[in-house]
C-alpha positions as CSV (number, residue, x, y, z in Angstrom):
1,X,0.0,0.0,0.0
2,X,1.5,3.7,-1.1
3,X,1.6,4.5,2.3
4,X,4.4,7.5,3.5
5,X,7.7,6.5,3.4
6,X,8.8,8.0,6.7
7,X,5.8,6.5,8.0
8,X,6.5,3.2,6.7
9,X,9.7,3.7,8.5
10,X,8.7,3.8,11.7
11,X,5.8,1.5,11.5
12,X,7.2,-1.0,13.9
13,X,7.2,2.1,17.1
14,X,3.6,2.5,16.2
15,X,3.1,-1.3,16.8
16,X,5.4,-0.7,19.9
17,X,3.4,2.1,21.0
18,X,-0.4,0.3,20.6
19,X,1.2,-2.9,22.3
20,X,2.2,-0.6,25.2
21,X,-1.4,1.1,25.6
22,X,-3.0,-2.4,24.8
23,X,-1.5,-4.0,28.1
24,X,-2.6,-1.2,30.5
25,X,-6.3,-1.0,29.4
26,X,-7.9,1.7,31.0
27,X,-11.6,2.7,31.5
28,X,-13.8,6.1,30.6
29,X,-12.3,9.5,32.1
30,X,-9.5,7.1,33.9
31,X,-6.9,7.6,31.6
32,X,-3.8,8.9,33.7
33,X,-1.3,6.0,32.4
34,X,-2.5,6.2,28.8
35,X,-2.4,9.9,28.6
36,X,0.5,10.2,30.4
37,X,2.4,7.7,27.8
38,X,0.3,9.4,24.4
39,X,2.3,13.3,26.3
40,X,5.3,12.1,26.7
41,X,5.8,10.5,22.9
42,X,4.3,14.3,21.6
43,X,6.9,15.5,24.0
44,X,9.4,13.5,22.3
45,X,8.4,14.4,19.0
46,X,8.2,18.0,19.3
47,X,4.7,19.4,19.3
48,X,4.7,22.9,20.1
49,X,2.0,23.0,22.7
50,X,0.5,19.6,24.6
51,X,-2.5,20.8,26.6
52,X,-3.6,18.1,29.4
53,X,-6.1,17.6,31.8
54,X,-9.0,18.6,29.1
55,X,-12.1,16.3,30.0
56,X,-10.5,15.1,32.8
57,X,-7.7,12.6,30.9
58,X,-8.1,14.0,27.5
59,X,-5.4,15.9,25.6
60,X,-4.8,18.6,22.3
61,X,-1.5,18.5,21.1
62,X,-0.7,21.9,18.8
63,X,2.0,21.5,15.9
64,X,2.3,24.6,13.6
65,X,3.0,24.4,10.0
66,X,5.8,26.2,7.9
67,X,3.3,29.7,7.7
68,X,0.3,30.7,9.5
69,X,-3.1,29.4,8.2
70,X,-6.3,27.9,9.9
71,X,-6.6,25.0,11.9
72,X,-7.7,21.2,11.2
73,X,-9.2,18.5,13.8
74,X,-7.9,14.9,14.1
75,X,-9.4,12.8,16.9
76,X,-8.8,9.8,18.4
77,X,-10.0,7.8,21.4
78,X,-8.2,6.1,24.0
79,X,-10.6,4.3,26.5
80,X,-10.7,0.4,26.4
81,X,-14.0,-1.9,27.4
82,X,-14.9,-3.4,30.7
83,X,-14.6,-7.3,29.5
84,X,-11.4,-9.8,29.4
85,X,-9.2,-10.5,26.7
86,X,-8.8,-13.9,24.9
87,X,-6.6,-12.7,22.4
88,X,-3.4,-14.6,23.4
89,X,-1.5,-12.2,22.5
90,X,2.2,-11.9,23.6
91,X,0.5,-8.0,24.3
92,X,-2.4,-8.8,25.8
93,X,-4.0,-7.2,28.6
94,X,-2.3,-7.4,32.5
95,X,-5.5,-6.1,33.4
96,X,-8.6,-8.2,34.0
97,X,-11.7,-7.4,33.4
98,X,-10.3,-4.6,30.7
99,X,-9.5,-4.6,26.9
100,X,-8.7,-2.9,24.2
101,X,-11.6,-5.0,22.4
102,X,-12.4,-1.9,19.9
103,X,-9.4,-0.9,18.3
104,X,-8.8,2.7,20.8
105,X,-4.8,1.7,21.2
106,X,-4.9,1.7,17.6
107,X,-6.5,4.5,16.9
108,X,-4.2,6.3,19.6
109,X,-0.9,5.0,17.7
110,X,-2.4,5.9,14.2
111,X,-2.4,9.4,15.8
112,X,0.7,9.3,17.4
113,X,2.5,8.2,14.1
114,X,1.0,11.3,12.3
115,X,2.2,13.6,14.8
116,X,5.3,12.4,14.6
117,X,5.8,13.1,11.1
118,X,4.0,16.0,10.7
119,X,6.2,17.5,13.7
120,X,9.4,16.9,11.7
121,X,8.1,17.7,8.3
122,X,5.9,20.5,8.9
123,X,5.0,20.5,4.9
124,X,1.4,22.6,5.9
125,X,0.3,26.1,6.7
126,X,-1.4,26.3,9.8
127,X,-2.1,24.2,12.6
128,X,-2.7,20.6,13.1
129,X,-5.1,20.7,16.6
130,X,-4.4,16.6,17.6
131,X,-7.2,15.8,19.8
132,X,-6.7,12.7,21.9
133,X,-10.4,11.4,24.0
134,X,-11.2,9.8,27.0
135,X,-14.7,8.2,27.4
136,X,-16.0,7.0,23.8
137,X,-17.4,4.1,25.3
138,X,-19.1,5.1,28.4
139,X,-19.3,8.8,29.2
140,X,-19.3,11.0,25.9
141,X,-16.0,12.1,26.3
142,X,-16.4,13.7,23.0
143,X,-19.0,15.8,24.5
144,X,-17.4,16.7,27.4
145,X,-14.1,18.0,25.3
146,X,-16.6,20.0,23.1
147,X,-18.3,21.7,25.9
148,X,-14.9,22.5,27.5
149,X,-14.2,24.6,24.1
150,X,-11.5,23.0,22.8
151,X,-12.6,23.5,19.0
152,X,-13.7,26.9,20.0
153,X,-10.3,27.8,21.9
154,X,-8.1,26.7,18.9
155,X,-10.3,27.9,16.2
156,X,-11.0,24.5,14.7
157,X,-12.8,24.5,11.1
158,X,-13.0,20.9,10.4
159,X,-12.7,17.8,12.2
160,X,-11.9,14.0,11.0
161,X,-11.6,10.8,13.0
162,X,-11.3,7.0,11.8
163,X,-12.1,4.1,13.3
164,X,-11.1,0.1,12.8
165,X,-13.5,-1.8,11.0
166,X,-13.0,-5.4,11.2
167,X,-14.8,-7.0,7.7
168,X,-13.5,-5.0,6.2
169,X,-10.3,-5.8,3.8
170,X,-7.2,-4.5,5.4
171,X,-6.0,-1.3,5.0
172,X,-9.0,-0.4,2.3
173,X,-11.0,2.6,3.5
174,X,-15.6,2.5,3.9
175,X,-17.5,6.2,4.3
176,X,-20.5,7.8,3.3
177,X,-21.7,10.9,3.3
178,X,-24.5,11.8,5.8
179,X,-25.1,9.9,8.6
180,X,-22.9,6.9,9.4
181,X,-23.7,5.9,12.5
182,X,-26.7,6.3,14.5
183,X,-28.2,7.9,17.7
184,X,-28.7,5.9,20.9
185,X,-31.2,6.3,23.9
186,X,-31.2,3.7,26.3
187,X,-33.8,3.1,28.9
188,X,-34.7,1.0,31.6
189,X,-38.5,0.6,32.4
190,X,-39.9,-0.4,35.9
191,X,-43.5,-2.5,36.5
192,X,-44.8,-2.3,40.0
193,X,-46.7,-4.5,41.0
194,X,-47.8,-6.0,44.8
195,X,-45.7,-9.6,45.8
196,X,-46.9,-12.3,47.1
197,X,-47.1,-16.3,47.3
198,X,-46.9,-17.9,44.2
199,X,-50.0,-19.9,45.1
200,X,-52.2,-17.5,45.8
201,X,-52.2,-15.0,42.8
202,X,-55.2,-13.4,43.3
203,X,-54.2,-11.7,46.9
204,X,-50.7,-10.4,44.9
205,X,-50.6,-8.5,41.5
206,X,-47.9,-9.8,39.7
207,X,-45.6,-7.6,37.3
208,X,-44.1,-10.4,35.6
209,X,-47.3,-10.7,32.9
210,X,-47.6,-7.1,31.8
211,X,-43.8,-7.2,31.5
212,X,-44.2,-10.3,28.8
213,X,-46.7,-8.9,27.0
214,X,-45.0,-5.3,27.3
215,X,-41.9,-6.9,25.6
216,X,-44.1,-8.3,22.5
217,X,-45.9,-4.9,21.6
218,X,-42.6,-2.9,21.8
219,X,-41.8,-4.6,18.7
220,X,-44.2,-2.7,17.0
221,X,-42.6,0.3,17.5
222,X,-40.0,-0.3,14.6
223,X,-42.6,-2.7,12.9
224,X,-46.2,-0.4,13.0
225,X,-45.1,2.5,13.6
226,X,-42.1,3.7,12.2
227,X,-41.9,4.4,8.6
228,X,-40.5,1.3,6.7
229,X,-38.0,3.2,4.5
230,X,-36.4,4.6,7.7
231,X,-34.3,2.8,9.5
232,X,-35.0,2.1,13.2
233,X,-34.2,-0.1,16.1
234,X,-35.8,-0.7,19.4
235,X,-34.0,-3.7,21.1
236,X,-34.9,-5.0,24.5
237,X,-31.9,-6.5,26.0
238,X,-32.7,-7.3,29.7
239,X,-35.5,-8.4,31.7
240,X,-35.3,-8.9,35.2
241,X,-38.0,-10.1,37.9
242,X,-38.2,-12.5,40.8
243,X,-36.0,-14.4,43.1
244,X,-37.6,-17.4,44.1
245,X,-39.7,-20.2,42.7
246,X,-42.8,-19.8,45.2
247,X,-42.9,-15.9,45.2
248,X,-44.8,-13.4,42.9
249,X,-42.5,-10.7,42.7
250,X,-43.4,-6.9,43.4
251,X,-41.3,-5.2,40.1
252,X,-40.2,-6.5,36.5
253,X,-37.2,-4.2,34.9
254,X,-37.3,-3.9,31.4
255,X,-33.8,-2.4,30.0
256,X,-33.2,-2.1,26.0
257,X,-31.5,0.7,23.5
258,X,-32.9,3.1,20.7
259,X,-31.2,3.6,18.0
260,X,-32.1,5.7,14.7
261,X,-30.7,8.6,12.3
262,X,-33.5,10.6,12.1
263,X,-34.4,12.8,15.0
264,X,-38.2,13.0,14.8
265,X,-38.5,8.9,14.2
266,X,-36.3,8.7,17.6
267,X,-38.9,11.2,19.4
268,X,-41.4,9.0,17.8
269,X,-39.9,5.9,19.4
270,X,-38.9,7.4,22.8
271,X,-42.9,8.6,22.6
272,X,-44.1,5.6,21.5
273,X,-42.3,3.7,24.2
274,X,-44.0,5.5,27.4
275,X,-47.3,5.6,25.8
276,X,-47.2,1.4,25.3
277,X,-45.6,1.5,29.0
278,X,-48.3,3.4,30.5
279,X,-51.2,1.3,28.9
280,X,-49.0,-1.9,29.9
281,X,-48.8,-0.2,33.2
282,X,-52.7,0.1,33.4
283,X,-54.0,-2.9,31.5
284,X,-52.2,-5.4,34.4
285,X,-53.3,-2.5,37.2
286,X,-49.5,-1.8,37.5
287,X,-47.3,1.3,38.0
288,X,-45.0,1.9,35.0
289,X,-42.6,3.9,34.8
290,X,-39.4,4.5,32.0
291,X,-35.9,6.2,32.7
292,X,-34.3,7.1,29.4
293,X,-30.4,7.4,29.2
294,X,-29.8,10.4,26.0
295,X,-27.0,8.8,25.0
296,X,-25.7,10.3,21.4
297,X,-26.7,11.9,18.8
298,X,-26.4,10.6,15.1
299,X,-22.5,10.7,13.1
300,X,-23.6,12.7,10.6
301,X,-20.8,13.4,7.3
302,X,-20.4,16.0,6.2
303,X,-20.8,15.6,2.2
304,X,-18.1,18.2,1.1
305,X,-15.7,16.8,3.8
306,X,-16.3,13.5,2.9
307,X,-15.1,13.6,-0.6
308,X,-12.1,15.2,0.2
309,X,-11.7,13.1,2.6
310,X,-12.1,9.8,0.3
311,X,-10.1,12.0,-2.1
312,X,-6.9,11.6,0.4
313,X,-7.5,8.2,1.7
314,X,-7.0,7.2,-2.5
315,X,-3.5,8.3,-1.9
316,X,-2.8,6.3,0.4
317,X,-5.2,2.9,0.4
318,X,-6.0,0.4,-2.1
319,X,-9.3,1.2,-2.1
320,X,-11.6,3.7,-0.6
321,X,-15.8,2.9,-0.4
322,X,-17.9,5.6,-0.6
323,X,-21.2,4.0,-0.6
324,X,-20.7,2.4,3.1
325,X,-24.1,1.4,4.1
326,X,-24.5,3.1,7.7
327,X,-24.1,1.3,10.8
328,X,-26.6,0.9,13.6
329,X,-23.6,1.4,16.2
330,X,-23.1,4.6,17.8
331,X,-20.1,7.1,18.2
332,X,-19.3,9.9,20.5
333,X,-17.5,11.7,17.5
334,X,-21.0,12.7,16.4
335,X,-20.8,15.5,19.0
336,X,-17.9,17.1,17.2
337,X,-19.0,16.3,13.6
338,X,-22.5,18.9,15.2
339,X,-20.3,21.7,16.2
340,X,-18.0,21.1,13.3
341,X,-17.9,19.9,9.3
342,X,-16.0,17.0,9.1
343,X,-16.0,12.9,8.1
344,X,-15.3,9.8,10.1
345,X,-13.8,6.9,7.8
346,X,-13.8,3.4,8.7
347,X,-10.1,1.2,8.2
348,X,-10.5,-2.4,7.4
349,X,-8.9,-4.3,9.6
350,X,-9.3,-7.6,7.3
351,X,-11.2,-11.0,8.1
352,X,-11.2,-10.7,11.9
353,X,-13.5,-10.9,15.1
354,X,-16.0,-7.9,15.2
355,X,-15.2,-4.8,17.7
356,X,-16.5,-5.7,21.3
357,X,-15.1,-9.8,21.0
358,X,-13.0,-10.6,23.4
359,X,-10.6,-12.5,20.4
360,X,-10.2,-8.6,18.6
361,X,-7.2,-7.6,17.7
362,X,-6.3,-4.0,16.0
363,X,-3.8,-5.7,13.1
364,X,-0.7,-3.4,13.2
365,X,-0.5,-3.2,9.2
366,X,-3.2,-0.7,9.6
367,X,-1.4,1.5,11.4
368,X,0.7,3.1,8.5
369,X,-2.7,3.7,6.3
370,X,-4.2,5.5,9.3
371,X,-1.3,7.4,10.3
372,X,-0.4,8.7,6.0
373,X,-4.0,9.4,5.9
374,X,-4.5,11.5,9.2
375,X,-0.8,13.4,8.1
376,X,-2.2,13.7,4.2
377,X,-5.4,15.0,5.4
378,X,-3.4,17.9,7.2
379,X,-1.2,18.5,4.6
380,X,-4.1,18.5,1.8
381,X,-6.4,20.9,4.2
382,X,-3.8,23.0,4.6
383,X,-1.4,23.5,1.8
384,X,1.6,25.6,1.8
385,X,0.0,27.5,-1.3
386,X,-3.2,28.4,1.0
């Protein structure tokens, strides 16, 4: 693959530096060891301003081009997942109960790598704003960065992330403009009911068949209500009641996830949801109530961004897919793709176990592709000639 030569070059410390981060998994905003490693290789390399302690663990990492000119976003996240590792992996986690089951230490590394070159090259005018995040899997780091300014503070006009896309053949490049990822609500409802003994039903009033028949009709949420060329997910994914075999138990917990692109169809759903909970709630003479989580809002491309963002990774990848059909999965990056244009890309990481297995892997001949496109993308949106 016509990846950077200095790049190539030092592709085997990028795989040093993701092996590092991958056996010290750490979890949300608790990122002092990773971010203290990701400072001290910018450090090393010579960024001109590393700016710490932004969303708790997160960091923005300034490196100035040859002239003055305006300033460009690249992202990456850092957290791991709360689950063991069964990778076998001479690298593998030292920590249990953590991994680095969706690809962040590569993601990290990719970033590192173009920093590194784009601190001794400097072949751009104006300022490459690196923005390393805590919390992508639990938290909204991306948020939380946003709302602590940091695209405000170093006047960022565009911002562009990647992420590893296992499926995909390696090092070959999936986008689309518009959304690419959807929204996310989660919720938890709660049926109240009376307990009792199991053999006398009639003196109890027992959660456990409302919640049943609650489960079937949310399924028509997607299937009756929504409209069928949208797309739309309501997935119930826990249900929890009762402790013994010879008592009727006073709640049921219903738990499940929302996901969508569109932001009425989501209100529709989230609507939709309480109205069937209170008429559950009713029909079995229970108390219903439902707790939704916002979690985040749609990845939305932008379509300008996204071509010239396609238009680099064909420097640099085999192939680069512009018709990706959008994923139901959701991504904190959507915050900063709604305060600024921008594209996220996917990087095939070849025939391998999907993100969240405990057997994923980030393969380390990605790294190079993701690290020539971030350090292309700065150079292209920023030319000396601007």
């Amino acid at each position: 693959m016509p990846v950077v030569n200095r790049i190539a070059a030092f592709a085997e410390d990028m795989a040093a530096w993701r092996h590092t981060i991958h056996r010290r998994p750490e979890l949300g905003f608790d990122l002092h060891e990773t971010a203290a490693f990701v400072a001290a290789r910018l450090r090393e390399f010579g960024v001109d301003e590393v700016h710490e302690g932004i969303a708790k663990t997160g960091l923005v990492a300034l490196i100035h081009g040859r002239h003055p000119g305006g300033a460009i976003g690249l992202r990456a996240d850092m957290d791991a997942l709360p689950m063991d590792e069964i990778t076998g992996a001479p690298y593998a986690s030292e920590i249990p109960g953590r991994a680095h089951a969706c690809g962040h230490d590569g993601h990290t590394a990719m970033l590192l790598g173009a920093a590194k070159y784009l601190c001794e090259t400097r072949n751009f005018a104006g300022t490459a704003v690196l923005l390393f995040q805590p919390a992508e899997e639990q938290g909204g780091g991306g948020e939380v960065m946003v709302k602590e300014g940091v695209l405000d503070r170093w006047n960022v006009r565009e911002v562009y992330a990647m992420h590893i896309a296992p499926g995909t053949p390696l090092g070959e490049f999936a986008t689309t403009p518009g959304p690419i990822m959807a929204a996310v609500d989660d919720f938890t409802i709660t049926l109240r009911g009376k307990g009792g003994h199991a053999a006398y039903p009639h003196d109890a009033v027992d959660p456990i068949p409302g919640a049943c028949a609650l489960v079937s009709a949310l399924q028509t949420i997607a299937s009756r209500n929504a409209d069928p060329m949208k797309q739309l997910v309501v997935s119930i994914t826990q249900v929890h009641s009762g402790s013994a075999y010879n008592v009727i138990p006073e709640e049921a917990t219903i738990c499940g996830t929302i996901r969508s692109y569109d932001k009425a169809l989501h209100a529709l759903a989230r609507r939709r949801l309480d109205e069937l909970v209170q008429g559950h709630a009713t029909a079995f003479n229970l108390e219903g109530r439902v707790n939704i989580l916002p979690g985040y809002p749609p990845t939305v491309n932008d379509p300008e961004r996204t071509a010239f963002a396609a238009e680099v990774a064909r420097e640099v990848a085999t192939r680069v897919d512009t018709a990706m059909v959008p994923e139901m999965g959701a991504e904190d990056f959507s915050f900063m793709l709604e305060a600024r244009p921008g594209a996220f890309l996917m990087l095939g990481n070849g025939d391998t176990p999907m993100c969240h297995h405990p057997a994923f892997d980030f393969d380390d001949r990605a790294l190079p592709v993701g690290a020539s496109t971030f350090a292309r993308l700065i150079e292209r949106a920023l030319p000396l000639t601007e």
